[in-house]
N, C-alpha and C positions, 0 to 999 in steps of 0.2 A: 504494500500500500504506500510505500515510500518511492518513488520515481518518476522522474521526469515524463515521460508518456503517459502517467496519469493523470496531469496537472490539472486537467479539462473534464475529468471523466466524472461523473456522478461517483463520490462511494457510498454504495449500497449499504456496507457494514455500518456507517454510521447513522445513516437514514434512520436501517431499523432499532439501532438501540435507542433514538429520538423519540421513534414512532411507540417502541413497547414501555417505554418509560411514560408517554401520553396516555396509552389507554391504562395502564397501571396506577397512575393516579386517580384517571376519570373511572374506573369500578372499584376501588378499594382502597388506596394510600393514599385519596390528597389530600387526609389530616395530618401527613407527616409531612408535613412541606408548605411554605406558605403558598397562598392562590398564584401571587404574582411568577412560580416556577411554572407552574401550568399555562397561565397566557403567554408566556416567554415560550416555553417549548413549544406552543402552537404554533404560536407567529413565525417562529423558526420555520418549523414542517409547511406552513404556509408558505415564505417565501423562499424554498427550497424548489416544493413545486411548482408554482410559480415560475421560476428561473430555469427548469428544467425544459432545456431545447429539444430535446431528443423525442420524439412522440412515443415510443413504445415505454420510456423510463415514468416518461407524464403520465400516462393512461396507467401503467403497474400503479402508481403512487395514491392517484386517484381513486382506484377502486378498492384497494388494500384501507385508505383512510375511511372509505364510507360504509366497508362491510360491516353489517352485524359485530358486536364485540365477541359473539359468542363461537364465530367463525375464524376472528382475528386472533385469538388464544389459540385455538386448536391449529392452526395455520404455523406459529409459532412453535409450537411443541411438538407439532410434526415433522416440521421442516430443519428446526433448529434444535431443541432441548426442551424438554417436559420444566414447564415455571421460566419460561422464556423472561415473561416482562416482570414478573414477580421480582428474578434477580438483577433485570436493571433499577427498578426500584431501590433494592434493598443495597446493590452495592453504591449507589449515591447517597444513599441516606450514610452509610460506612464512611465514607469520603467525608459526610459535610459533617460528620461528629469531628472526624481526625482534624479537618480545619479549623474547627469550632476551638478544639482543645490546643490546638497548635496556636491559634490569636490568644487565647488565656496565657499561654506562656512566653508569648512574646516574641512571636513571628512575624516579621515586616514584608516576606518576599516568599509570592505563591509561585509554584512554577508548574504549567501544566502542558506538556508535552503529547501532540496529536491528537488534542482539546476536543476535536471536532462540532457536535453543534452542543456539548453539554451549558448547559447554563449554571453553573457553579461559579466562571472566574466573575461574571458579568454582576452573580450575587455579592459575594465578597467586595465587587468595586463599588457597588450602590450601600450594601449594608454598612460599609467602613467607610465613606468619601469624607468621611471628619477626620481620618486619622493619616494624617500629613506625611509620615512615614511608610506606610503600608501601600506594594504594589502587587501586581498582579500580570503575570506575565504568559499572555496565552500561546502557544508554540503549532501553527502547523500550517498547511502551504495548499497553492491551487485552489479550485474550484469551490471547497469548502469553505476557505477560509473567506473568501471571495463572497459566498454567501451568508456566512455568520456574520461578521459588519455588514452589509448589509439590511441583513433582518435587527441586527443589535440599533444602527440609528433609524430605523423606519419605526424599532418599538419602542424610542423613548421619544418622536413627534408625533405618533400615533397618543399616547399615552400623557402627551404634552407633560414632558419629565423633562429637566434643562439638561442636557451633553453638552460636554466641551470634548471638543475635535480636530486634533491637530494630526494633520499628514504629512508625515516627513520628510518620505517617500512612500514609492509603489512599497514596498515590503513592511514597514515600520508606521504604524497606528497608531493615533496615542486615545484611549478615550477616557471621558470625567478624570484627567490627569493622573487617574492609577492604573488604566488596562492599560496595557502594551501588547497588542496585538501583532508578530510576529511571523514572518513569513520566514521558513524554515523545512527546507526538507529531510528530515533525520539521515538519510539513507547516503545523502549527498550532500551535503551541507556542516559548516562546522555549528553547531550547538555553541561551543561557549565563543567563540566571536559575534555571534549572532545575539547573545546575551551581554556582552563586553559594549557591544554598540549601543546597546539599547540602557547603560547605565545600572545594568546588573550590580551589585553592591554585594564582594565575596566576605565581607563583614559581617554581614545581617543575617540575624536567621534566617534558616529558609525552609520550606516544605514544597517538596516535587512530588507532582501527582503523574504517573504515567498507566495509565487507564485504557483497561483493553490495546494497547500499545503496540505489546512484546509479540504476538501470534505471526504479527505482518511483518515484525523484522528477520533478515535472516539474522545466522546465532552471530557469523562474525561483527555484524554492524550491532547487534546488542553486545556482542561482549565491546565493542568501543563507544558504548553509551555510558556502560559501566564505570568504562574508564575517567569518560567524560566528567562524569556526576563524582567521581570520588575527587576530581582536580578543583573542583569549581565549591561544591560543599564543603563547611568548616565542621569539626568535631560536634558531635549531639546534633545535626542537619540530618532531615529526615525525608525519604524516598519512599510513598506508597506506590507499591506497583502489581501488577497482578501477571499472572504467568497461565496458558493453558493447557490442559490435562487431557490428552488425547484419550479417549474409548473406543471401547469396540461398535458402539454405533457409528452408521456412517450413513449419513442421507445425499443419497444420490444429487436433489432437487437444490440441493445446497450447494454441493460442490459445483454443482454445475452454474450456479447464479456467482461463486463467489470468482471461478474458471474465466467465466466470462467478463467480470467487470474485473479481473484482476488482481483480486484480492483473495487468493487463495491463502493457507498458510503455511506461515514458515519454520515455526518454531513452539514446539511442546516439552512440555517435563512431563517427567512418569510418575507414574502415582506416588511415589514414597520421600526423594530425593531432593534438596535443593541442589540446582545448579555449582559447578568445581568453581566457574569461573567469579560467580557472587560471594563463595565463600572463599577465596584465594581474593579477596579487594580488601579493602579499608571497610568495608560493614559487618555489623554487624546485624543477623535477622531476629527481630525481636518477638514481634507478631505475624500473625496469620489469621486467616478469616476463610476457611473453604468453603466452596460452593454453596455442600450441601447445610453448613451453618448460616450463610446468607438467606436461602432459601426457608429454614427452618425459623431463622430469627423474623420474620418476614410474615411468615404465618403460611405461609404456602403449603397445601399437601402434598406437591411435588418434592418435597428433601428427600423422604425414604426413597424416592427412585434413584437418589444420587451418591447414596451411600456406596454403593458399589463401583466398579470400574468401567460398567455398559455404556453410558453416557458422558460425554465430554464437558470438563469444567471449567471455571474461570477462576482460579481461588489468586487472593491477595493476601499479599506482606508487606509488612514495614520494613524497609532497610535502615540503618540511621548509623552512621559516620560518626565513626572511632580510630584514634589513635593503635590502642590494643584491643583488637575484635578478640570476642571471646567466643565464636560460635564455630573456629576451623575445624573442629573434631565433631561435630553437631550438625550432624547433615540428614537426618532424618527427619520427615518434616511433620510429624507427632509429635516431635519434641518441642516445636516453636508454642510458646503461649497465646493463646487465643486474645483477638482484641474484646477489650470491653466493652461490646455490642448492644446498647439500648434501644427496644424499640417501644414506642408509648403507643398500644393500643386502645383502640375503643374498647371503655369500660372495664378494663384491664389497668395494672400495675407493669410498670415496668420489669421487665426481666430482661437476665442477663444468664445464658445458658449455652454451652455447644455441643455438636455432636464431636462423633469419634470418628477417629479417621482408617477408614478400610485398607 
């Protein structure tokens, strides 16, 4: 998903994590998020297709948004994984605790890498534009990006919300004086010049999100992201990232949509193991959060099906940047502590619970 021949191309992958994270809120979760994420990610999906020149991608988009919900879930679980939108739900809600608690300790610099159309930096720069220090740096290139500003200044004169908007250049964004919107191709492009120009501050705390990311890189360009992130992060800097877990399910309709736009993937772990080359860096892996605990924290009846290795997963870790990693003999990934995962349901108490890992 990183390359110049794509710059133009619709990604589909991100479409649908927009689209499952919309109907997710609209049947079950938009108490866990304020309204203003829902009309943002609409608006988004709106001006995506909208922008969409290709008529067969338009007419897919169109009929996918209007179908029955009840169609739109089975669609998902069929094509993709049983609790489809359930876990992009639940892994945003994952993310916007870790940011939450990362501003309580005094994080000034967000960094979110092939951001795509999520609305989290966009949150962070409206929920904080009082705090003078605090930036937000959204990282990713082409057509997407292209449409994300876009829809981001069409939703705040839609909405008559005041932006301030400075263009730099074609690549370099500036909006409400703390997103920095960032054109950058991982695959080709240097990352931390690309942050050095935009006034990146290796001083500041920092917290990097790379979200659903790693599948579409291959291993060498992530092992030089690794690299990356341990040059540019200071000691106690913290990296959520997620990594995918290949199964023995394999849907035809999938491979072939992902074959076609490009986006096939590149890169999985196996069930049990972290990566040689994360645990031979400067981090150490603190947390974890697998699939089938997203799903379960979530409330979805689809966890029990993920407990196993049938299905392919999306599970997420903390990295965070040390001196003396203490985790190079600790490469089992049972052995990582689970994050402390709240979810506030209706008419329920909070709970904080995980499953075990198969």
């Amino acid at each position: 998903m990183q390359s110049s021949n794509k710059k133009n191309l619709l990604r589909i992958t991100a479409f649908s994590v927009l689209h499952a994270f919309i109907i997710g809120l609209e049947t079950e979760y938009a108490h866990l998020f304020p309204p203003e994420d829902l009309l943002l990610a609409k608006h988004i999906e709106k001006t995506v297709i909208q922008a969409e020149e290709n008529y067969t991608n338009w007419a897919a988009m169109h009929i996918a948004q209007r179908a029955p919900y009840h169609l739109q879930f089975r669609l998902f679980d069929h094509v993709i994984s049983p609790g489809y939108a359930a876990h992009k739900v639940g892994r945003k809600l994952l993310i916007q605790q870790k940011i939450d608690e990362a501003i309580k300790n005094g994080v000034t610099q967000f960094v979110f890498l092939g951001s795509g159309y999520s609305v989290q930096p966009y949150r962070i720069s409206i929920d904080h534009d009082d705090h003078d220090d605090l930036k937000v740096y959204e990282i990713d290139y082409g057509l997407t990006r292209k449409n994300k500003i876009k829809a981001l200044t069409t939703f705040a004169s839609t909405n008559q919300m005041s932006l301030h908007i400075q263009q730099l250049s074609e690549s370099f964004l500036i909006l409400n004086n703390n997103l920095y919107c960032l054109e950058c191709n991982l695959e080709e492009d240097d990352l931390a010049e690309t942050l050095q120009a935009a006034d990146f501050d290796k001083t500041k705390k920092t917290l990097v999100i790379a979200e659903g990311l790693t599948p579409y890189l291959p291993l060498p360009k992530l092992q030089d992201l690794t690299i990356t992130l341990q040059d540019f992060l200071q000691e106690d800097d913290e990296c959520v990232i997620s990594f995918r877990q290949s199964g023995q399910y394999k849907s035809t309709i999938a491979d072939r949509i992902q074959y076609a736009y490009d986006e096939s993937y590149q890169c999985s772990l196996t069930s049990r193991y972290f990566p040689d080359f994360i645990l031979t860096s400067d981090f150490d892996v603190t947390q974890r959060m697998l699939h089938q605990d997203i799903l379960y924290h979530i409330g979805s009846p689809q966890a029990k099906l993920h407990t196993g290795n049938f299905y392919p997963k999306e599970n997420y870790f903390t990295l965070k940047k040390t001196q003396t990693p203490q985790f190079k003999q600790r490469m089992f990934i049972g052995d990582i502590p689970n994050f402390g995962f709240k979810v506030d349901k209706q008419n329920l108490e909070n709970i904080t619970v995980g499953c075990t890992i198969s």
